[in-house]
C-alpha positions as CSV (number, residue, x, y, z in Angstrom):
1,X,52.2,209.2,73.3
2,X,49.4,206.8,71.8
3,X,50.4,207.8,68.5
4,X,54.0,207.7,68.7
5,X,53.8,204.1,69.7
6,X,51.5,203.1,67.2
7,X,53.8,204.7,64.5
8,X,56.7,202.7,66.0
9,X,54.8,199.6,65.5
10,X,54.0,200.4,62.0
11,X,57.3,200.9,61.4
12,X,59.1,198.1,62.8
13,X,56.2,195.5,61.0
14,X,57.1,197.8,58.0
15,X,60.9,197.0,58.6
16,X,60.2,193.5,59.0
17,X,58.4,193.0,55.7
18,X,61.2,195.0,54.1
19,X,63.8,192.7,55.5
20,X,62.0,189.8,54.9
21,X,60.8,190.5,51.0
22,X,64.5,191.5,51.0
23,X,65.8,188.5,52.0
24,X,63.8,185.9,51.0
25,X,61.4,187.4,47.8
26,X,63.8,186.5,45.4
27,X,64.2,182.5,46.9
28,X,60.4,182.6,46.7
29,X,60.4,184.4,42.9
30,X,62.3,182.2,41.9
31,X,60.6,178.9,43.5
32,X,57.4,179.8,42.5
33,X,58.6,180.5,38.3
34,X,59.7,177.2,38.7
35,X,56.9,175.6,39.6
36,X,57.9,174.7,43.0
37,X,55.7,175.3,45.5
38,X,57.3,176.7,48.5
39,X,55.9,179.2,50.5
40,X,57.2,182.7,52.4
41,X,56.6,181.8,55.4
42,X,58.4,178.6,55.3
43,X,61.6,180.1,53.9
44,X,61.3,182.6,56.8
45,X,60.6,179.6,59.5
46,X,64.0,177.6,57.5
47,X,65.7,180.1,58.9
48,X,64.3,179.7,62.0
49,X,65.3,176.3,62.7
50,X,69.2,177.1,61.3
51,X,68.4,175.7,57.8
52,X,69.8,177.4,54.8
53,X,66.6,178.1,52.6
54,X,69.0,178.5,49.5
55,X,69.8,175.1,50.2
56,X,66.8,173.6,50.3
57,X,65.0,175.8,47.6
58,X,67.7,174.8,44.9
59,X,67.5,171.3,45.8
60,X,63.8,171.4,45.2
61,X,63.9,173.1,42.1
62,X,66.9,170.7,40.5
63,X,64.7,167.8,41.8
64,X,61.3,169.1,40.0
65,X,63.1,170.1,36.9
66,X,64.4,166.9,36.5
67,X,60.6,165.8,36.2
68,X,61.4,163.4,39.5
69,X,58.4,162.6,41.9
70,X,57.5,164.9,44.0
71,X,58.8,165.1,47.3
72,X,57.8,167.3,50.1
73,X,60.8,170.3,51.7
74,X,60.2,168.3,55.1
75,X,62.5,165.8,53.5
76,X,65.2,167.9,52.8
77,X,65.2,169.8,56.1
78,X,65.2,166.3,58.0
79,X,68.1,165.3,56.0
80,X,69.6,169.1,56.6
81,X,69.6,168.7,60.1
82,X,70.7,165.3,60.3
83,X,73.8,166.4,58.9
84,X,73.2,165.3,55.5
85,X,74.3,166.6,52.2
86,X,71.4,167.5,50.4
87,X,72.6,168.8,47.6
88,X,74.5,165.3,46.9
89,X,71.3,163.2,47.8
90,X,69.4,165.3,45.2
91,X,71.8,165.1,42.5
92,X,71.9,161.0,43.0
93,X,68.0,161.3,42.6
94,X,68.6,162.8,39.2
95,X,71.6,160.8,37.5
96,X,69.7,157.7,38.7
97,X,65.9,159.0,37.3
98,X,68.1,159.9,33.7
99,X,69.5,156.7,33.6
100,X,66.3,154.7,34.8
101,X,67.9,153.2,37.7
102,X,65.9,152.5,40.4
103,X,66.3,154.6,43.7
104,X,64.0,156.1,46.2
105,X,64.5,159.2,48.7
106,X,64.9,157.1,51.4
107,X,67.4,155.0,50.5
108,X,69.8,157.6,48.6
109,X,69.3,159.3,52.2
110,X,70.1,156.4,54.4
111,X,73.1,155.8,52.2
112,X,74.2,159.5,52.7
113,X,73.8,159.5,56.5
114,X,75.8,155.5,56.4
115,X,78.8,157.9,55.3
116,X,78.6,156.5,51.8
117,X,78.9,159.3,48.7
118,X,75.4,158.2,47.2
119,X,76.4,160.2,44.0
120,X,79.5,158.4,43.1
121,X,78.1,155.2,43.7
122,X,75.3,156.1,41.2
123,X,77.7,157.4,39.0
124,X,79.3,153.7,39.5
125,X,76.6,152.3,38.7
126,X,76.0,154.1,36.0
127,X,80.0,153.9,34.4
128,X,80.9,150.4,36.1
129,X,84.6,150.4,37.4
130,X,87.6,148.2,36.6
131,X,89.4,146.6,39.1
132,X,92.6,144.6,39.1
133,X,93.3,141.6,40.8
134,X,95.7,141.6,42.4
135,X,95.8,144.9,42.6
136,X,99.1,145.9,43.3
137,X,98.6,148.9,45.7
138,X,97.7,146.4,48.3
139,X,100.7,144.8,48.2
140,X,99.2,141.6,47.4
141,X,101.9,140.9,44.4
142,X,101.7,141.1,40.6
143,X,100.0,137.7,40.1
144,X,97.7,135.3,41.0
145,X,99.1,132.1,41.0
146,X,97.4,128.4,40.8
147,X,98.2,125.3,40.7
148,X,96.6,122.9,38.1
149,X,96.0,119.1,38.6
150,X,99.2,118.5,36.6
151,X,101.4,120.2,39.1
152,X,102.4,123.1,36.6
153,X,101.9,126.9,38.2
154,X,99.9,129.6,36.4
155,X,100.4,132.9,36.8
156,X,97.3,135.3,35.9
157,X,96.8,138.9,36.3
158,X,92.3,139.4,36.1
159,X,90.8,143.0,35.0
160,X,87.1,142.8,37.5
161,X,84.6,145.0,35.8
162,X,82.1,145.9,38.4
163,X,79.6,148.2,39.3
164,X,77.8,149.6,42.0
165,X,74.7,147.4,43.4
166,X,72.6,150.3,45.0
167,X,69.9,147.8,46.9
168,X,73.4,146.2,49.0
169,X,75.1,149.4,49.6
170,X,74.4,149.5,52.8
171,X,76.1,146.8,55.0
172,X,77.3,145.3,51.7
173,X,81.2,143.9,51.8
174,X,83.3,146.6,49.9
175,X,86.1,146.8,46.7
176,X,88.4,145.1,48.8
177,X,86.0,141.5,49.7
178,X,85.6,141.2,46.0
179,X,89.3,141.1,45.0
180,X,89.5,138.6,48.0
181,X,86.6,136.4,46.6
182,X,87.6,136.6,42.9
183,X,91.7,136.2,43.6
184,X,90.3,133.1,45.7
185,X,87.6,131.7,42.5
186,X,90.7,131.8,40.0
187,X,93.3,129.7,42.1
188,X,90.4,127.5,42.6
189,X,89.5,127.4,38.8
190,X,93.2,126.6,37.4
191,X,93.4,123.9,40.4
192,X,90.1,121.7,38.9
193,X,91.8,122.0,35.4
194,X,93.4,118.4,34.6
195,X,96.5,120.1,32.8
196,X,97.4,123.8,32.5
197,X,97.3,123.3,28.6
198,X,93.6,123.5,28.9
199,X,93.6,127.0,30.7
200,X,96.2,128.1,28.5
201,X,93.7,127.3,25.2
202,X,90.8,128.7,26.5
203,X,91.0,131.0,29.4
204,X,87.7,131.1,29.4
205,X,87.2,128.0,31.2
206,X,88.9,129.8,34.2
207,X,86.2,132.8,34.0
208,X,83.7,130.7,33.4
209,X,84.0,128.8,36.5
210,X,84.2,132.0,39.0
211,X,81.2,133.8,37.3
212,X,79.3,130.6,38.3
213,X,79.8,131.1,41.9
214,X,78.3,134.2,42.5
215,X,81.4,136.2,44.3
216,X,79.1,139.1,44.1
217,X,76.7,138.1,46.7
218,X,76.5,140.1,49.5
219,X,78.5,142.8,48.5
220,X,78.6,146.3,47.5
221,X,79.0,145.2,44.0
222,X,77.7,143.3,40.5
223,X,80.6,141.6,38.4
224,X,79.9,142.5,35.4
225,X,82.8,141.0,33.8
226,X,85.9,138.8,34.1
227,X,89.0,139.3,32.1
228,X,92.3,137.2,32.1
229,X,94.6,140.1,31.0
230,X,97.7,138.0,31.2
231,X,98.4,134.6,31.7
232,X,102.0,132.8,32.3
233,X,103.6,129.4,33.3
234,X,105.3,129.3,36.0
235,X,107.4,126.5,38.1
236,X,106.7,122.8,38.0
237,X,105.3,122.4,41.7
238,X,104.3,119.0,41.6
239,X,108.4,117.9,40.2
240,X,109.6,120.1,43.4
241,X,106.9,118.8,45.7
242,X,108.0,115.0,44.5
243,X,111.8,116.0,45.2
244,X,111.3,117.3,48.3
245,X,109.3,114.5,49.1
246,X,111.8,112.0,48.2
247,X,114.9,113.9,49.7
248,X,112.2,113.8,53.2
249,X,112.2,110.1,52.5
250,X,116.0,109.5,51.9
251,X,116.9,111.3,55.4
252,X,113.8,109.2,57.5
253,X,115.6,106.1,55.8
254,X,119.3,107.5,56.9
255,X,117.8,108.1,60.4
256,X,116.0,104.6,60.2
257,X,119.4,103.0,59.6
258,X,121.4,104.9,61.9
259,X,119.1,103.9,64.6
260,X,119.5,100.1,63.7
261,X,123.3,100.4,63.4
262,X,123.2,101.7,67.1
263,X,121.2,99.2,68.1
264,X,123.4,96.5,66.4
265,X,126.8,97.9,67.8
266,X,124.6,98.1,71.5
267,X,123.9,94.6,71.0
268,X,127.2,93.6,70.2
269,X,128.9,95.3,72.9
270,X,126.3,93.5,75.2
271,X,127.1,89.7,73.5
272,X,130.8,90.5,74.3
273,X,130.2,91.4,77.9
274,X,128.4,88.5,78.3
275,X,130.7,86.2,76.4
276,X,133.6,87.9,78.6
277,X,131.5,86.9,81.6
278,X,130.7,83.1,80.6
279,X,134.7,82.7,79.8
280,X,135.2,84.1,83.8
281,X,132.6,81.4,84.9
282,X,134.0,78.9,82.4
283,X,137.3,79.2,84.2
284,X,136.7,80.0,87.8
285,X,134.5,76.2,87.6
286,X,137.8,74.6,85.4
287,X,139.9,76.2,88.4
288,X,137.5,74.1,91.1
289,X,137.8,70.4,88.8
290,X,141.1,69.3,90.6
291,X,139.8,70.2,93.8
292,X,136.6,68.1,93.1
293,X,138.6,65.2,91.8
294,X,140.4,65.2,94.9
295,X,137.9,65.7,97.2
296,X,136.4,62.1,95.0
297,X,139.3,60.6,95.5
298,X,139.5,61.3,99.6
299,X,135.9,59.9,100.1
300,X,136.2,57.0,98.0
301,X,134.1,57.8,94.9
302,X,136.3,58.0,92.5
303,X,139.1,55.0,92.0
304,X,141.3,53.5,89.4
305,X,142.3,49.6,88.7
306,X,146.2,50.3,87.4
307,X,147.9,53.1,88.8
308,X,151.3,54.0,87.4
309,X,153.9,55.0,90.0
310,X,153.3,58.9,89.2
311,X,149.4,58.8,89.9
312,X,150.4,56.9,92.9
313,X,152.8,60.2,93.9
314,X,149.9,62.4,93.2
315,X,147.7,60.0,94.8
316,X,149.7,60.7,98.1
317,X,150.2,64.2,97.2
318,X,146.0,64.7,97.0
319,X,145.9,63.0,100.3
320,X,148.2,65.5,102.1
321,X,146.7,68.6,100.6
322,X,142.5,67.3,101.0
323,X,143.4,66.0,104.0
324,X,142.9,69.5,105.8
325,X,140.0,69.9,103.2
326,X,138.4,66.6,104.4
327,X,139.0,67.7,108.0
328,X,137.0,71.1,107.8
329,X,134.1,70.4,105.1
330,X,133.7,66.0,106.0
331,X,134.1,66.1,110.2
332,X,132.0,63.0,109.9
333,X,134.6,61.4,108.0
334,X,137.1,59.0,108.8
335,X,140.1,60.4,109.8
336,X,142.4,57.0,109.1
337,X,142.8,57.5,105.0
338,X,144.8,54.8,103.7
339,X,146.5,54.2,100.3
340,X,144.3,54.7,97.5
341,X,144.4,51.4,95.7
342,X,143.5,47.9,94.8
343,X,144.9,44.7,95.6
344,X,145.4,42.0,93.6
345,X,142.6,39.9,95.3
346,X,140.2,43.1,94.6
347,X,141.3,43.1,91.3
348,X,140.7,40.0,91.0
349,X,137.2,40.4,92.7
């Protein structure tokens, strides 16, 4: 019994070795002929922790092929398991180390694990990209248009020529920020030239100005260069501006003297009421002189020297009509009224 167990021991450590040099033999063969040292037992414990050794070993032999500096397989398997691509991180090690550009393990990782593709943004930086602005898939029109100081519109169309700027990659402002901040450096340029025959002579002066402002900064991205592709005139702003500005005017003005028209025809209406009303008062106080005169003639205030017969009839005729008048507002009065006149010893007085 002793020996039968001890045979079935041999044989399953025999099975394992056979299984294992099966499996993983050739991945160690072929690392160590490379000149990568990675050992049995850690392709067998890769597997272990879920990690393709295939993986990992071709990585490491593309990375010491490619004469980079060495890096130890812990590397790999911790961006493995992070969910990393490997594979991609090592081949962005390698374009970049060809093309002497600087970039470390750890930052082509943290860019892989950002969700970034660290390859084509070495490949970017390696063959910059041209953007247009505006560029027309975002619906942002064909043009950029600007205003110069003479009021004439320009209308330019710019070819960007960036690449990728691999130390702001990650939380650096993408594609999109830089057409914003270059669409936003030309309409500023053609507004601080004094007449849009200078931009059309040298467009330079336009490219010129934006380089100078560093758009680039905190972004994704280097300008390299600026290019006016195409430039046109357009409308003459500052004539439509000045015609809107005077047809604005010419209706305030219209309203102005609409408002003082109204105001004249209130005022008029209000000078003929009141002239209406002075004519009333002029000639309920004419209607109250004969009553006055009489009413001077019953108390003695108001006498004549010569009386013609007909002011002596209207003399009596006053009397008769006041008398009721002299009755109700005079009770103090006399009531003996006698004729209105003068002797001739009076007049002779």
């Amino acid at each position: 019994m002793t020996e039968f167990l001890m045979w079935a021991v041999v044989t399953a450590i025999a099975g394992g070795l056979f299984y294992v040099v099966s499996r993983y033999f050739s991945l160690w063969l072929q690392a160590w002929s490379t000149g990568t040292h990675i050992g049995l037992l850690s392709l067998v414990s890769m597997s272990l922790r879920k990690i393709d050794p295939q993986t990992i070993v071709r990585c490491k032999i593309m990375a010491v092929q490619a004469g980079l500096a060495d890096f130890s397989t812990g590397l790999l398997e911790s961006q493995y398991l992070a969910g990393g691509d490997v594979i991609r991180v090592t081949r962005a090690l390698v374009v970049a180390h060809r093309a002497r550009i600087e970039l470390d393990w750890n930052t082509a990782a943290a860019v892989d694990l950002a969700g970034r593709d660290i390859l084509e943004a070495v490949q970017l930086s390696v063959n910059p990209m041209v953007i247009l602005c505006p560029d027309p898939e975002l619906g942002q029109g064909d043009t950029l248009d600007g205003v110069s100081r003479d009021g004439i519109q320009l209308k330019v169309r710019v070819r960007v020529t960036v690449r990728t700027n691999l130390t702001q990659l990650i939380g650096g402002a993408t594609e999109t920020t830089v057409i914003a901040r270059v669409g936003q450096g030309i309409v500023s340029a053609i507004g601080t030239c004094e007449s849009y025959r200078d931009a059309l002579a040298d467009p330079m002066v336009i490219t010129r100005q934006v380089l100078a402002k560093g758009l680039d900064s905190q972004t994704a991205f280097e300008i390299v260069s600026i290019d006016i592709a195409d430039i046109d005139v357009g409308e003459n702003i500052g004539a439509k501006l000045q015609t809107d500005q005077a047809n604005a005017d010419v209706r305030i003005a219209v309203a102005h003297a609409e408002e003082r028209r109204a105001m004249a025809v209130a005022r008029e209406q209000e000078m003929v009421a009141l002239t209406r009303e002075n004519e009333a008062a002029i000639v309920h106080a004419e209607a109250e002189i004969p009553a006055a005169i009489a009413a001077a003639f019953v108390r003695g205030q108001l006498r004549a020297a010569h009386r013609p017969r007909r002011i002596q009839s209207m003399d009596r005729f006053a009397q008769a009509e006041f008398r009721t008048i002299n009755d109700h507002q005079f009770p103090l009065a006399s009531p003996a009224i006698g004729h209105v006149g003068t002797t001739k010893s009076e007049g002779r007085a």
